[in-house]
N, C-alpha and C positions, 0 to 999 in steps of 0.2 A: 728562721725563728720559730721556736716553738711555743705553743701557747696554752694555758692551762687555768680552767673556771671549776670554780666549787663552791656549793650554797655556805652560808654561815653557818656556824652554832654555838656563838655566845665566845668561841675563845680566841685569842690573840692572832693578827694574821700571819706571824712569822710563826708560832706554833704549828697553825691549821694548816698552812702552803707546805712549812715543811713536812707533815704530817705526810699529808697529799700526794707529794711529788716524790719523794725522798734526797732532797737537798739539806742541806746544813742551813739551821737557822739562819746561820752567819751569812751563807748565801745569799739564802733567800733577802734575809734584812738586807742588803748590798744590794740587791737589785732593786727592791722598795725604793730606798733612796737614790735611783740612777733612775727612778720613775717607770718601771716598768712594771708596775703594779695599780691595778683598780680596784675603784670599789664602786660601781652600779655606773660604772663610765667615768668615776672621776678618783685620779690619782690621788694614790693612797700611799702616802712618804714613811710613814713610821714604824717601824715594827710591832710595836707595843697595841698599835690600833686593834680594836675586837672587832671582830665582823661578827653582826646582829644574825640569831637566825631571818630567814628569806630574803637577806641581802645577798650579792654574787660580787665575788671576788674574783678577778683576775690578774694570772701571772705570765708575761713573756719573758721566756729564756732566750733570750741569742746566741744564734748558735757560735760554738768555741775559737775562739782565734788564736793564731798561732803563740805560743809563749815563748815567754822574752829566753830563756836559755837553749845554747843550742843543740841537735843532735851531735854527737859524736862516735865513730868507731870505735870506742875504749872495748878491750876484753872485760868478759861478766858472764859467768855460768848463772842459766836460766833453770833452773830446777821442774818450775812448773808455767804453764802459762795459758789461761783461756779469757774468754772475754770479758771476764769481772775483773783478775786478779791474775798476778803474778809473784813467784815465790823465787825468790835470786840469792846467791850468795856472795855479800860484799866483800871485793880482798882487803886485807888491813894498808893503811896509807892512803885510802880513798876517803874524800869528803861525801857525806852525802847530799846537799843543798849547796847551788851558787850562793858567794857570799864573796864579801869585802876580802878579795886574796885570795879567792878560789873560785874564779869565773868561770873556771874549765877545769876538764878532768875531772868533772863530780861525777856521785850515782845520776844524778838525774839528766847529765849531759848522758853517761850511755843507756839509760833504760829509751829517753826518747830519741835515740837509733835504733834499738832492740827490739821495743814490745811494739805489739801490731795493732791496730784499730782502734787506740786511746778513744776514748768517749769524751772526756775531760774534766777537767776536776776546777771548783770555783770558776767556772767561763774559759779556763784556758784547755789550749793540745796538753798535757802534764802529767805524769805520773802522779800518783798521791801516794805522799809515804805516810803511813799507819804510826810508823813507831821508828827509831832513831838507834843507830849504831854509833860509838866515836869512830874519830877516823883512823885509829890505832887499834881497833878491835873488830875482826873479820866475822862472818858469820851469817845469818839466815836472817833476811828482810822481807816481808810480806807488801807489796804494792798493788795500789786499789787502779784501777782503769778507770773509773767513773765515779760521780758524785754519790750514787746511792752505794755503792760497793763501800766508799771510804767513812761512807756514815756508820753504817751495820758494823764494821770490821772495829772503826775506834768504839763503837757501843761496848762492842764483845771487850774487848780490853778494860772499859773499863769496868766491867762487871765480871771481870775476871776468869772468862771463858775462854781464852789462850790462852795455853800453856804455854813458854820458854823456858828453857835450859841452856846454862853455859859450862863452857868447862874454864876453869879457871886453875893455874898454879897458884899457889899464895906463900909467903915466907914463915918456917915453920913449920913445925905439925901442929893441930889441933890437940887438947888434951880428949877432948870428946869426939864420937865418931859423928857426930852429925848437932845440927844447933837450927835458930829461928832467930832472926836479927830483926826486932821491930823500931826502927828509929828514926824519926821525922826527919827529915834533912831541906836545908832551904840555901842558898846561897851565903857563902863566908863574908862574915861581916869587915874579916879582915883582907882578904883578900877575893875581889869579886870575880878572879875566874878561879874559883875554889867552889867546890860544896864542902857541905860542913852538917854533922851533927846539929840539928836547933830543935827543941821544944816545941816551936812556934810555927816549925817547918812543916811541909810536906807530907803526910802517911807515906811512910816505907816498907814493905816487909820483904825480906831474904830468906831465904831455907836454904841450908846446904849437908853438904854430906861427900866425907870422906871415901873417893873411889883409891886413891895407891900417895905411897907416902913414899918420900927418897931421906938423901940425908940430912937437909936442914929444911923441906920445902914438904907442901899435900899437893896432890890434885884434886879438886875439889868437882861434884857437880852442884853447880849453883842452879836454885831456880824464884825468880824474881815472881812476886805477886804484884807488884805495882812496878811503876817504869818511871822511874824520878832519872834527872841527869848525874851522871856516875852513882848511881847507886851501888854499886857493886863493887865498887872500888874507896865508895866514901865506909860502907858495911862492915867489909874487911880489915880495913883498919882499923874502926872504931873496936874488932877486937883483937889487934894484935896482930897479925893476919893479913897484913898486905899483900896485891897482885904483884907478883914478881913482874920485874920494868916496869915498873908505873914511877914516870919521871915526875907525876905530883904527887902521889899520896905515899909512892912508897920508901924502901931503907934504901941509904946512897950506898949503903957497904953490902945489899944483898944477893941474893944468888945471879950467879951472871948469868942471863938469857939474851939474846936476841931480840928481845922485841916485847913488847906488853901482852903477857902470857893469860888472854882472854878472848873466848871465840864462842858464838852465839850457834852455839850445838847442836838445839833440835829447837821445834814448832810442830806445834797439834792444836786444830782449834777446826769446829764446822764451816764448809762451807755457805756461807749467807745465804746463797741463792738453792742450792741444793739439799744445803742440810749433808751432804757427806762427810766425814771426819776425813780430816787429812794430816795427815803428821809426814815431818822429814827431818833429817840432817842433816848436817855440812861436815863431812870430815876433816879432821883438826888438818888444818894447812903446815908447808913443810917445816917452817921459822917456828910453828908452837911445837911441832917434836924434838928439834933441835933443842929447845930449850927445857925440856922435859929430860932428853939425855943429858943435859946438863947438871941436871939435876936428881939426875943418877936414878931416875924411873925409867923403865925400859917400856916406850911405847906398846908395844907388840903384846904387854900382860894387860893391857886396859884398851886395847881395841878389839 
């Protein structure tokens, strides 16, 4: 167990702990209330609690125990890998979180076979995912090793210091060579495994831009400023423009592909710890060029 004392200064103890340590509030409050938090020797349950300055606050972390999902041997190209972070690229048809019907055969069943020396994330052995693929869209996932790595990294996200790029097929060509999609999006009111276009929804924004055009269909590079669920696929339709195989959002009579013609392209964003840029890509897998010839663009002029 690890243990950890910091004088007051007037602000919140789940502020000041996380300040301190570099855990997630959310942590930190979780431990507060599993009582592993003091205040001058007497347990201190609330988050909300201030610590006075010349009061002493203390925090035990116990150490991480094993998590409920298990390792498994699945294939997974590791792109990059050191003791903060790892950068992988998911193949399409993979979940990334155990859930109700996908206990096995997730990302997270083979990253914890894969990656080396997990620190742990919220108390457990666990990868920490940053940011979220479907399971029908392939592509470059960034995964945090430890508590502080997954704070910094969703910080940067959300202040918009990673960059992504996708490439997307979409139905259609664009009249314009390039556009800016800004449209709140929140869960369909009519149907709740939909998003949807809402007013009341979400901040969304989209940029894309026209890389080769075939005969009914663009290739698109899309690049997301914010990370809503399908965004990129609720965007696209909203102008006409659906992802070619998108068995929700998109045309039943549209161009025939293979498979949901969307794959998480590149990623550039600072190292937390070091501060070096680092950028990478995933080259489009073999089902998204198949569907590209299908569509009567010749891979070979856009790579």
């Amino acid at each position: 167990m690890n243990e950890y004392s910091f004088s007051g200064d007037g602000r919140r103890a789940d502020v000041l702990l996380s300040e301190k340590t570099g855990l997630t509030r959310s942590r930190v409050a979780a431990l507060m209330e599993q009582g592993c938090c003091l205040m001058d020797g007497k347990a201190c349950l609330k988050a909300g609690t201030k610590v006075p300055e010349g009061k002493t606050v203390v925090l035990r972390v116990p150490e991480p125990k094993e998590a409920a999902p298990q390792a498994e041997d699945l294939p997974l190209e590791i792109l990059y890998e050191d003791d903060d972070l790892a950068v992988v690229i998911k193949p399409r048809g993979m979940v990334v979180h155990p859930a109700a019907g996908h206990g096995e055969g997730t990302l997270v069943n083979a990253l914890l076979h894969h990656l080396k020396d997990l620190g742990g994330i919220g108390g457990e052995l666990r990868p920490g995912i940053v940011h979220r693929l479907d399971k029908d869209t392939s592509g470059l996932l960034m995964v945090a090793k430890n508590d502080e790595t997954q704070l910094a990294l969703s910080r940067m996200l959300q202040e918009r210091r990673i960059e992504k790029h996708y490439r997307a097929l979409t139905e259609g060509i664009p009249k314009e060579k390039e556009g800016r999609i800004e449209l709140p999006i929140a869960r369909s009111k009519k149907d709740r495994k939909k998003m949807a276009p809402d007013p009341e929804g979400r901040e969304a924004v989209t940029e894309w831009r026209v890389l080769a055009e075939g005969k009914a269909c663009a290739l698109l590079d899309v690049h997301i400023l914010t990370g809503r669920t399908h965004q990129i696929r609720v965007h696209m339709r909203s102008i006409h423009h659906p992802v070619c195989g998108d068995p929700i959002y998109g045309y039943e009579k549209g161009v025939r592909v293979p498979c949901l013609m969307l794959h998480a392209y590149s990623l550039s964003f600072d190292h937390p710890r070091t501060g070096k840029k680092m950028t990478f890509q995933a080259p489009l897998p073999e089902d998204f060029l198949k569907g590209l010839r299908a569509g009567s663009i010749n891979p070979d002029t856009i790579l």
